[in-house]
Every structure is written in structure tokens, then in C-alpha cells.
N, C-alpha and C positions, 0 to 999 in steps of 0.2 A: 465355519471353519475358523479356530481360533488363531491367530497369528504370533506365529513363534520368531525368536530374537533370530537376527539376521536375513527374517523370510523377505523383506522388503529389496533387498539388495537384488532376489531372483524369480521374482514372481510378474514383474513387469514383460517379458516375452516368453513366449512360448519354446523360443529354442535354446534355451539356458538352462540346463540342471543345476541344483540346488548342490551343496555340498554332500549331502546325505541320496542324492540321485532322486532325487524327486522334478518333476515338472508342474508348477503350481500352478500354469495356464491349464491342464488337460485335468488339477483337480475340483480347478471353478467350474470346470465345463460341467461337471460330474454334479457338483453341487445343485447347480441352476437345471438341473435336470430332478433333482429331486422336490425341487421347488414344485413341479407339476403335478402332474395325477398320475396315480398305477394304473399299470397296462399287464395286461397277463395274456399268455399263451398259451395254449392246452393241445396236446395231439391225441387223437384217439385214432380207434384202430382204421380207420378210412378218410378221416381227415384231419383239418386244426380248427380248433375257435380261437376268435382273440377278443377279447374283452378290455375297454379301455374305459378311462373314467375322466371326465371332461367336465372344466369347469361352466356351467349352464351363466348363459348370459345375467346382466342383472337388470337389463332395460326390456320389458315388454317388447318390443319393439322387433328385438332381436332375433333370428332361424336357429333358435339351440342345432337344427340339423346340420348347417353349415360350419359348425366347429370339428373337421375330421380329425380322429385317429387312427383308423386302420386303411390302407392306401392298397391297391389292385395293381400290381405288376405285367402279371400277362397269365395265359391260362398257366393255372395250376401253381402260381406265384403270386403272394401277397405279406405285408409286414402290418405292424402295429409299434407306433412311435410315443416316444415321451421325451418330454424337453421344449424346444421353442418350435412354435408350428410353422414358421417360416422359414428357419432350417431346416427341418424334415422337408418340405414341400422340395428343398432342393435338393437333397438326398434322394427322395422319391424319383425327379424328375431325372436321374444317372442311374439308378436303377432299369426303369423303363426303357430308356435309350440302348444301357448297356443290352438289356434284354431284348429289344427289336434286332439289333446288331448281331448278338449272336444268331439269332433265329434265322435274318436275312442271309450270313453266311453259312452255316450248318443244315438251315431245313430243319432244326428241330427247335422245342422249349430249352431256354438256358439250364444249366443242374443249380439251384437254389445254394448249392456249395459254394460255384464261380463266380456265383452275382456276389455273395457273402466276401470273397477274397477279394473283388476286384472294390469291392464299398470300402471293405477294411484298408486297403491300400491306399484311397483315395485319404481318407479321414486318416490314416497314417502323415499323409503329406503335409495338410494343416496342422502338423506339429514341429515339421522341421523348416520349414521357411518362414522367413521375417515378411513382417507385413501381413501377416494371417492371422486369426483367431482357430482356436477349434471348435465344430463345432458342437453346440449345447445340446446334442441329442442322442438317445439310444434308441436302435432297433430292434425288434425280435422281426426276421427274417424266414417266413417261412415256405416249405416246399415241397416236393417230392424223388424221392426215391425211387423210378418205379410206382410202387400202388402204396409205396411206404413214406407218412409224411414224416416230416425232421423241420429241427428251427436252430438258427444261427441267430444269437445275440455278438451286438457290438454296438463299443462304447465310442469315446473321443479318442479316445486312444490310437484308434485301428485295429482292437485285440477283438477274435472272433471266435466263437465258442459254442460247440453245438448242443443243444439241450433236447430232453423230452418235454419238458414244461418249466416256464420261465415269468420271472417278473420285471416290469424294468420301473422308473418313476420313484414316486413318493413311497417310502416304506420296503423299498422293495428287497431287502435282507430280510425281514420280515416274514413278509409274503413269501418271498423262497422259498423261508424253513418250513410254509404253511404248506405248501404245495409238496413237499419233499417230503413230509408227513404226512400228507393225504392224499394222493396218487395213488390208485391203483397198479395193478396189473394191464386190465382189458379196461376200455372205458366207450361208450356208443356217446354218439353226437350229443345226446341229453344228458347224459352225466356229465359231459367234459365241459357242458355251458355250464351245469351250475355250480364245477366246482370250481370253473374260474371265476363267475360269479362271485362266489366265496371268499375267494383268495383277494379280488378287488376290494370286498369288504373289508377284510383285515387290513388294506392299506389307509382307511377312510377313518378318519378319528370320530363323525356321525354316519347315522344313517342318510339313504339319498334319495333320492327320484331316479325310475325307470331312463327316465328323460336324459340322465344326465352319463348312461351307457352308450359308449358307443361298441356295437356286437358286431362282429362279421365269422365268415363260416367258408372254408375255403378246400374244396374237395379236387382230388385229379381233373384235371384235363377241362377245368370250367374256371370262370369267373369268377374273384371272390365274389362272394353272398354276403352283403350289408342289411341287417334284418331293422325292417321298421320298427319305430317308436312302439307299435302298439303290438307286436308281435312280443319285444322285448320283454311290454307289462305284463304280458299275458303269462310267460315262461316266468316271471322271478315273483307271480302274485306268490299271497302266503310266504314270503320268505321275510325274517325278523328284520332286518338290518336296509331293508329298501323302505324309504317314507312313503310317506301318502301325499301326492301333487300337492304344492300347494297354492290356495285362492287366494288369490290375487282380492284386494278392497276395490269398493264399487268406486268406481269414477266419480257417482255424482254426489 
């Protein structure tokens, strides 16, 4: 973000508008969220995929599995995050809560709407008080309707917005337009992976490793479903823009 004359004077807190109404805390947050990986969303006619793109360690050493991005809510609720994985984690963790709460007092699943308004509210607040940051992350927020799934994205802002199919991360105006051109009508669980698959790809300046997808699969009244490493290879073989693992040189 290039730095325009006077920006200095209202960019230091987050509850200072600029002369021209801008808040430059809640536009770094936005920024350093693009710094990450895209993450995409896809609702087909029975449930969502979410497809996220994570940077794979660079130390042997390292569980590429333990890098998440898409996080399990409660049945029939689950998101996919881009931004800093450490603010997500605590995003996730007021989701969940908020969701056991309502379920304790209701007897039923929270509506994916509510969880949506009450996050947006939250992440609304770290913009108006001193001493906060906002935080660095977006969600796509997904859920159901009945037997009908929906997703709610939301930024730093607090602003919440319900989509069919969505991008958040690196490139994600991009990705948008790709998805908003290539959407169908009707979509089955297999077309909806590959073509958020796809949509991940256009945010990816090279191609990548299986490895480096994080998938999950989220249908009524169950668990998200986080599909293994090798499940992943097996669905995106043949496809141009995934690389070929790479070997590692011999140790000795």
C-alpha cells in the first residue's frame, strides 16, 4: 500500500479516521491477509468444499498436516481462514463457544447467519477501541439452511456478506472473477472440488503439490470432513497446474 501525504498523521490507531474516511489500521489488516494463501469456498447442491492453499514447511522435519486451514465448528458448521493462523485460531475458538452456547440454550445447531453476525460484531469492536489491533484475518463461514448450504465471508472490518462461492487470501479479486465466470447452475461434490481446486490455482503465481491443499467437505448434520493427503492426490491427479512432489537429495 503506497503511502499518501498526510497518511502518517492517521494510520497509527485504529480508531481514527483519516480525512477522506478511511481507517488505515483495518486497511493493513486487509493487506497482510493477502500476504497468505487463497482459500475458496464452493456450495453445491448438498453441501460446501473449501479448498485452501498453505504454505508447506521448508524443514523436512516439519507435519505440512499440522498447518490448518479449514476449522469444524459444530455439526453442519465449519469455515476456511486466510490471514495469520494464530488469529484465526482465536476467531475459531468464539465461534465454537458461541456455538456450544447457543445449542446449550436452544437444543438446537446455531443458524450459520448468527455465528456470522455475532463474529462480525466481535471483529467490528477491535476497531473501535484503543489499545487493539484488528484482526489479520478473513473468513468464509459456512452452513446451512435447512438442507440448503450458504456462506458468509467477513473481513477486519466486521462487514459480513453472504455468498454462493467465494475467495478470500492472495489474489482473491482474481479468483472471484474466476469463480463468477465459472459457476454453474447445479454443481455435485465432484465438480465443486475441482473447481475450487481451479479457482485456488488462479490465485497461485506457480504450480504446486497436492500436499500443500488443505480440503475439507462439509454436508448437514455431520462433521466437517478434512480429506487426507492422499485422497486429495488422487482427485487433482492429471490436472496441469498441480506439480509433481518433490525429492528431496540423498542425505549421504
Amino acid at each position: 500500500m503506497e503511502m499518501q501525504p498526510g497518511q502518517m498523521a492517521y494510520d497509527r490507531a485504529s480508531t481514527v479516521f483519516s480525512p477522506d474516511g478511511r481507517l488505515f489500521q483495518v486497511e493493513y489488516a486487509l493487506q497482510a491477509i493477502q500476504m497468505g494463501g487463497t482459500a475458496v469456498a464452493v456450495t453445491y447442491d448438498t453441501g460446501i468444499v473449501f479448498v485452501a492453499y498453505r504454505n508447506l514447511p521448508v524443514s523436512s522435519l516439519a507435519e505440512a498436516g499440522s498447518i490448518e486451514k479449514s476449522f469444524a465448528i459444530d455439526k453442519g458448521l465449519g469455515c476456511v481462514t486466510a490471514g495469520l493462523i494464530a488469529d484465526s485460531r482465536v476467531l475459531v475458538e468464539f465461534l465454537r463457544v458461541e456455538a456450544q452456547r447457543h445449542r446449550l440454550t436452544y437444543g438446537e445447531a446455531p443458524p450459520f447467519t448468527l455465528l456470522g453476525h455475532a463474529l462480525g460484531t466481535l471483529l467490528q469492536q477491535y476497531t473501535q477501541f484503543g489499545g487493539t489491533r484488528p484482526f489479520a484475518v478473513s473468513l468464509l463461514l459456512g452452513g446451512f439452511d435447512g438442507k440448503a448450504p450458504g456462506l458468509v465471508e467477513l473481513d477486519p472490518s466486521g462487514a459480513t456478506i453472504g455468498w454462493k462461492a467465494y475467495a478470500i487470501g492472495r489474489n482473491r479479486r482474481a479468483v472471484a472473477d474466476f469463480l463468477e465466470e465459472k459457476l454453474p447452475e447445479n454443481l455435485t461434490e465432484e465438480s465443486a472440488f475441482k473447481l475450487a481446486v481451479q479457482a485456488v490455482a488462479e490465485g497461485s503465481p506457480t504450480p504446486f503439490q497436492p500436499e500443500a491443499l488443505d480440503v475439507a467437505i462439509l454436508e448437514p448434520e455431520t462433521d466437517l470432513r478434512r480429506l487426507p493427503v492422499t485422497d486429495v492426490a488422487r482427485r487433482v491427479q492429471g490436472m496441469p497446474f498441480i506439480g509433481a512432489p518433490e525429492r528431496r537429495p540423498n542425505s549421504r
